[in-house]
N, C-alpha and C positions, 0 to 999 in steps of 0.2 A: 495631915489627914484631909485637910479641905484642898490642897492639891490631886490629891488621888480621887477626890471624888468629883474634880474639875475634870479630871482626864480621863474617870470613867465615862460623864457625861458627854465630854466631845467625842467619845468612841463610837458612842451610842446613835447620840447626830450624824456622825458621819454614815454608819452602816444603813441609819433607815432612809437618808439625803442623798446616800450616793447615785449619778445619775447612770452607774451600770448593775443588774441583776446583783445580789449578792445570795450567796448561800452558806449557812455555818451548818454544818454537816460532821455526824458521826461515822466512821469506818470504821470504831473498831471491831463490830463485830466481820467484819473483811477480812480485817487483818487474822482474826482469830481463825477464819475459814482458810486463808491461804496458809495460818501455820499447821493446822490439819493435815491439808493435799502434800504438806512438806512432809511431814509427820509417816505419811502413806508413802512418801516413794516419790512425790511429783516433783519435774525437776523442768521438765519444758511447759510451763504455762500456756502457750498456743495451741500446742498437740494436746492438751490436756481440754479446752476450751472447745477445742474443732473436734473434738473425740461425743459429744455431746454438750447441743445448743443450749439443752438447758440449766448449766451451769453458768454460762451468760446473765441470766435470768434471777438464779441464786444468786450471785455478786451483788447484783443492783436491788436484790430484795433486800441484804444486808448493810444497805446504807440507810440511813437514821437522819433527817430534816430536824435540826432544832431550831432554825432558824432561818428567816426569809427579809428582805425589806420591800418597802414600797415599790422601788421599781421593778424588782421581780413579778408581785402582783399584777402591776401595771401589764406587762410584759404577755404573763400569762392568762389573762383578762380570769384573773381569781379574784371573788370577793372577800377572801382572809385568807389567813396561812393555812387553816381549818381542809378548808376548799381546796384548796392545793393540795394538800398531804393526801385528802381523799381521793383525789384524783391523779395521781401519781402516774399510774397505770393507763393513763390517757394522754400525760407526758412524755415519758419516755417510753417508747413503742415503736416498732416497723424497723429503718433503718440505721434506728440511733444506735441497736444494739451493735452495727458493724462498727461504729466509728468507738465505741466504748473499749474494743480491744486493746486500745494502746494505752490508755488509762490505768487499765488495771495490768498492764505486760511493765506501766513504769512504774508503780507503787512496786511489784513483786521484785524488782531489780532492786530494792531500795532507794530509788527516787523518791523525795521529801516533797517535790513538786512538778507538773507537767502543765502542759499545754496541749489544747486539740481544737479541731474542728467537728463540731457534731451537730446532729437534728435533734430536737425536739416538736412540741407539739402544743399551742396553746389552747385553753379549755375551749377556747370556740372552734375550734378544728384551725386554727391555722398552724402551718408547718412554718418552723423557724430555724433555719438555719445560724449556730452560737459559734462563737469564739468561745474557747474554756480557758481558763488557768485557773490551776489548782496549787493549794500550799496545806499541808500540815504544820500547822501553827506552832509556834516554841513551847514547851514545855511538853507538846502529846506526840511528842514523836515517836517514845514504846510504843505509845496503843492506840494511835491513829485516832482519839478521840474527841478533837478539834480540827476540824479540814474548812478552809474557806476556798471558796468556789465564786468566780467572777465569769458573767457571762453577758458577751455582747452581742447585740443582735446584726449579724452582716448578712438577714437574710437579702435586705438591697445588693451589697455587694457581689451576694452570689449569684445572684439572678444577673444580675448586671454581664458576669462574664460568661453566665452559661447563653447569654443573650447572644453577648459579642461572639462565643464559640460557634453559637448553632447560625449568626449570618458568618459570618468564617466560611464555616462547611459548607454554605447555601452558595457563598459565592464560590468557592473551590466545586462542587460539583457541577454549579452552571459554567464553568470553563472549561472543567475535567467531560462535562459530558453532552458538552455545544454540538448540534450537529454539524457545526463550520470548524474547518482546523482551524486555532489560535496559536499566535506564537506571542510571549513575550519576551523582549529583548531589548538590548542596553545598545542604545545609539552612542553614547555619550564620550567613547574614543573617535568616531565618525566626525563628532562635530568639533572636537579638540585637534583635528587635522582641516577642516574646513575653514575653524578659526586662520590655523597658520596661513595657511594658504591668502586667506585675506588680509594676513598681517602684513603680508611682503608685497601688498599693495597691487594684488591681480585682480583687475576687475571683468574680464571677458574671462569665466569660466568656464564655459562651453569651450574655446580654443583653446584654453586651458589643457583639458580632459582631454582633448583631440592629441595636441602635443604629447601629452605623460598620462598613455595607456594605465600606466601601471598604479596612479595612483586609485583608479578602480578598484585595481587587484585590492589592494592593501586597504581599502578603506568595506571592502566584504569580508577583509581579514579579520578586520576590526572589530566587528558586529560578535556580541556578544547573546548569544540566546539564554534565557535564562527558566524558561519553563517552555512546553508543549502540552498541545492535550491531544486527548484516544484520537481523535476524529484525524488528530495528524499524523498520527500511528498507521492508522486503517488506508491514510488517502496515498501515503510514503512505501507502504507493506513492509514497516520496521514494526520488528516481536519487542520493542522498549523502548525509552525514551533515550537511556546510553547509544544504544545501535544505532538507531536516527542520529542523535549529535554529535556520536563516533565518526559518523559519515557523509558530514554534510555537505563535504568536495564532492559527491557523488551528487547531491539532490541540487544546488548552486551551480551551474557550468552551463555551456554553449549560449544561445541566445539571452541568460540570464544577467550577463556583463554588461552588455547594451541595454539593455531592461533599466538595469543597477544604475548604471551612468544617468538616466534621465531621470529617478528616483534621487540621486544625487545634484542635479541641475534644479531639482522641483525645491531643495533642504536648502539650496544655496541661497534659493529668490524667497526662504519662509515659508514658504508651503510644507508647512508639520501634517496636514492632513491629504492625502493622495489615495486616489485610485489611477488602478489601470490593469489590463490583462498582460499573464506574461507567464513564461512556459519553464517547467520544474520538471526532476526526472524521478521517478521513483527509485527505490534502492536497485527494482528490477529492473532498471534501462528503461523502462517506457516513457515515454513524455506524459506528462499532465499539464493539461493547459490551466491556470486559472486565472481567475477575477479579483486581485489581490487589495485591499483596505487597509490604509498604512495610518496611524493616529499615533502622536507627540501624546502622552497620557497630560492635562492641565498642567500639573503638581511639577510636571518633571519638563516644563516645556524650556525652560533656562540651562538646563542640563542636559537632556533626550536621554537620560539614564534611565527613562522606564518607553517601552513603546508595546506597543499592542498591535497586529498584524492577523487581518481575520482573511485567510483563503477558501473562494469558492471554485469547487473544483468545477470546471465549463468544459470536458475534454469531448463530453458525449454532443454537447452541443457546437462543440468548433465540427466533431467529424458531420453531425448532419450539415450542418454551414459548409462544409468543405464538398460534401455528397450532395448537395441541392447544387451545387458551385458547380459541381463535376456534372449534372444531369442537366445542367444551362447551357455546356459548350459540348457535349457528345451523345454520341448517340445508343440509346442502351443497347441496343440488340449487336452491333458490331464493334462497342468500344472507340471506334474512332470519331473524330470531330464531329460536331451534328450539319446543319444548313445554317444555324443561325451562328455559328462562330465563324464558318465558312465565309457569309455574307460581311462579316467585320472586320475579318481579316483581310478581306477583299479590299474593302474601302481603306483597310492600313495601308496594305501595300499601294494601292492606285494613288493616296494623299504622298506617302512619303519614298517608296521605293521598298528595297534596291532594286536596280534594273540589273540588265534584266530579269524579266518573270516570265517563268515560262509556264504553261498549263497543259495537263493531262485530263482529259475526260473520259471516266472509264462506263460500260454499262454491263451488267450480268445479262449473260446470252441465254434464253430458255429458263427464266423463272415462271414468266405464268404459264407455261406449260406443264412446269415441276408443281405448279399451285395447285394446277387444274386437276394432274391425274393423283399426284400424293397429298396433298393437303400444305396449307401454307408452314405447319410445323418441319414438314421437308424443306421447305421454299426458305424458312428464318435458317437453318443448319447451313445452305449454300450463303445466305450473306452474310453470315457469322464470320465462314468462311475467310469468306473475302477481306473481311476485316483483319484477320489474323494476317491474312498475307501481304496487305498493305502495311498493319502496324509493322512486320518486320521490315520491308523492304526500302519504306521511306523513315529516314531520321531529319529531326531537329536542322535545322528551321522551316524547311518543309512540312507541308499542313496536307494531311490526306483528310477525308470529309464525305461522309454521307448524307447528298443532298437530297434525294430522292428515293422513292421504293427499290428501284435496283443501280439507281444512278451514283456514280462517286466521282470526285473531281482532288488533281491535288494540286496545289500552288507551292510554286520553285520558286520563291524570290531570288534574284541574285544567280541563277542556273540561265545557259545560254542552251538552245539547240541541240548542242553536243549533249552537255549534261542531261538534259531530259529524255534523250533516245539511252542514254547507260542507264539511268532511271528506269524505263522505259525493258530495257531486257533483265534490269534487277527484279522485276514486278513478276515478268513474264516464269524466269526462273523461280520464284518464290513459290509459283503457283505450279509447275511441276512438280515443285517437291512434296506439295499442299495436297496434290490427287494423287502421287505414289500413297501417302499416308492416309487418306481417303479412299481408297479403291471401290467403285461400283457406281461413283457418281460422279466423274469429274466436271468443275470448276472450265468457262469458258468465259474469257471476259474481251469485248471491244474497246479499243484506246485509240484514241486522236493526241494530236500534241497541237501546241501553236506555242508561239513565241512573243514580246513584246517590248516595248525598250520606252514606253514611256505611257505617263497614266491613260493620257486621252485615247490610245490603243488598247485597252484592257481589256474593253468591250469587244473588241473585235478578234482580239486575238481568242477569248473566250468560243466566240459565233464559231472561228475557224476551227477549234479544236473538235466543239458538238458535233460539226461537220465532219469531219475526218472520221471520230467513232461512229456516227452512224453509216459516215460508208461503209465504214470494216466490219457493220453487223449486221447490212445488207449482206456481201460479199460471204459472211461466213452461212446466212439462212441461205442464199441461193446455193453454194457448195453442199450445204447436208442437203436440200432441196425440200426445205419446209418455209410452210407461209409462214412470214416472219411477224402478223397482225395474230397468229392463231398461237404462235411459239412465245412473244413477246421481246 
């Protein structure tokens, strides 16, 4: 006897000590309601629940509290069981009733005992996320009317990784929706061949890579992407991230080898972190030039198993660079060279050669005339002209060039006499064919030639060519018989 009531009493210690919630609780009136709905036909408990919420409501009205301890109290900042009981209804409330489904879907199976995760709500308003296990206790198994109920509070815990989830997503949508393309990708076969490479005791890399092309190839082979974001979608005009990495032989080629190689010379000397510009193709063949940002992530610098690659697309800024580039050496209104590439080209050839060089100086016969009577918008149509028929007549490395209002000059490095008079009827030709297709205004142009064979003559041979054309444009105003001061 005095054992039995030793072991009542440590029962008792235990229940009101324990340092998790405890609850001793009635069901059977539960039970008595599910034997009802069974009684009526019920046979899916869920569909029977979801048919009408407030049977939800009835469930948990027919559970019965007989019992609470201390730490429950604690818990639910109740000043007695009293307090608690009354406020029940300020407990269990809002969303607790979704997570209560599976509670009562496991008693209805005839589960003896469950486990969940659910809300409640303590009298001060704070929301508690519980761990549940539940037991119907030996001997009330008929009639559910002993159930002990343990409840621990992980509302840290949940918070914790609803914490860790929402920066998750915070970082996945600052990568998903960077307005720079991001790539990440796995160096880390890259550097398990650069290893080798080191092993067999090569230390000139560079002549390395020169000698075995191919280990380029294969070490771009290597490279492992492992995510992209939108912005690389949008910059590539790939509709998925499959498509894009289906096709990345298409976006990697031509000048991106030689790119690759010194990005591989930069990993060899330890340089994990790089920039430099370098030119990518969209899936539609277009070139994109960009600004590319190569970063070794910390964590992974011993491995290069994780890298990070942020690309700034600069395609719109290479073509104004390349259009300002073009507007420095020609001239806009006739596309051909301006005066000031003229004048550098000039001092090239007179410093270095080839000889000989020969020069053409050509001038438009009756512009300010065409100024004067049609306006200078007729007058730009005739140098346009001209320009066409230059660009076709002279090729590479010959320099044709607009150095004045109607004046053009072209430099023949490397052309003797002979060549520049065939030149000289290739020009002439161009331009008949120029006022066939032009008809009502034909194109008149004077040409001097000189010749030279060495710099300190460049000058002169220039003088002599001025000369020649404007004899031939004397010679053509005296033939039409117009002041050639009033014609220009």
């Amino acid at each position: 006897m005095s054992s039995s009531l030793s072991s009542g009493a440590d029962f008792e210690h235990m229940f009101e000590l324990a340092p998790v919630s405890l609850w001793l609780e009635d069901y059977s009136a539960l039970k008595q309601l599910f034997d009802s709905w069974r009684a009526a036909g019920v046979t899916d408990l869920r569909a029977h629940l979801a048919e009408d919420p407030a049977r939800v409501r009835e469930c948990s009205a027919a559970l019965k509290v007989l019992r609470v301890n201390r730490r429950t109290l604690e818990l639910f900042a109740a000043a007695d069981q009293q307090t608690l009981e009354a406020n029940l209804d300020k407990v269990f409330r809002d969303d607790m009733h979704h997570a209560v489904h599976h509670e009562l879907e496991a008693l209805w199976e005839g589960r003896l005992e469950f486990a969940n995760r659910s809300v409640n709500y303590a009298l001060d308003g704070r929301r508690l996320d519980v761990q549940i296990r539940a037991r119907v206790l030996p001997g009330a198994e008929a009639d559910w009317s002993r159930v002990l109920l343990s409840l621990e509070d992980v509302t840290a815990e949940v918070r914790g990784a609803q914490q860790l989830r929402r920066s998750e997503q915070y970082a996945r949508d600052l990568f998903e929706h960077s307005p720079v393309s991001l790539w990440v990708e796995d160096f880390s076969a890259v550097k398990n061949l650069l290893d080798g490479v080191r092993a067999q005791g090569i230390d000139d890399f560079k002549t390395f890579l020169t000698v075995h092309p191919e280990f380029v190839t294969r070490c771009m082979q290597e490279i492992r992407v492992i995510d992209v974001n939108q912005q690389t979608l949008r910059m590539f005009g790939a509709a998925s991230k499959d498509m894009l990495l289906n096709n990345i032989g298409r976006v990697f080629r031509g000048e991106m080898h030689e790119s690759f190689a010194d990005q591989l010379l930069d990993l060899w000397e330890g340089k994990t972190f790089q920039q430099r510009e370098v030119v990518n193709y969209a899936l539609s063949g277009d070139a994109v030039y960009i600004h590319m940002q190569f970063s070794v992530l910390a964590d992974h610098l011993a491995d290069w198993g994780l890298v990070l690659l942020s690309l700034v697309d600069i395609t719109a800024r290479k073509k104004a660079e390349a259009y300002l580039e073009y507007l420095g050496k020609h001239d806009v209104l006739t596309q051909l060279r301006n005066r000031a590439f003229y004048a550098e080209e000039l001092n090239r050839i007179t410093r270095k050669g080839p000889w000989p060089l020969s020069v053409i100086a050509i001038d438009l016969n009756g512009l300010k005339a065409l100024n004067d009577e049609q306006g200078h918008a007729a007058g730009d149509a005739l140098l346009r002209r001209v320009g066409e028929v230059l660009a076709k007549a002279v090729d590479a490395p010959a320099c044709a060039a607009r150095i004045g209002g109607d004046e053009f000059s072209v430099l023949l490095p490397g052309v003797d006499e002979r060549g520049a008079l065939a030149l000289q009827e290739r020009i002439l030709s161009m331009l008949d064919l120029n006022n066939q297709f032009y008809p009502g205004q034909p194109i008149s142009l004077a040409m001097g030639m000189a010749c030279c064979h060495s710099g300190d003559a460049v000058e002169a041979a220039i003088h002599r060519a001025d000369q020649a054309m404007y004899a031939e444009k004397i010679r053509y105003y005296q033939d039409k018989g117009i002041d050639r001061r009033q014609a220009g």
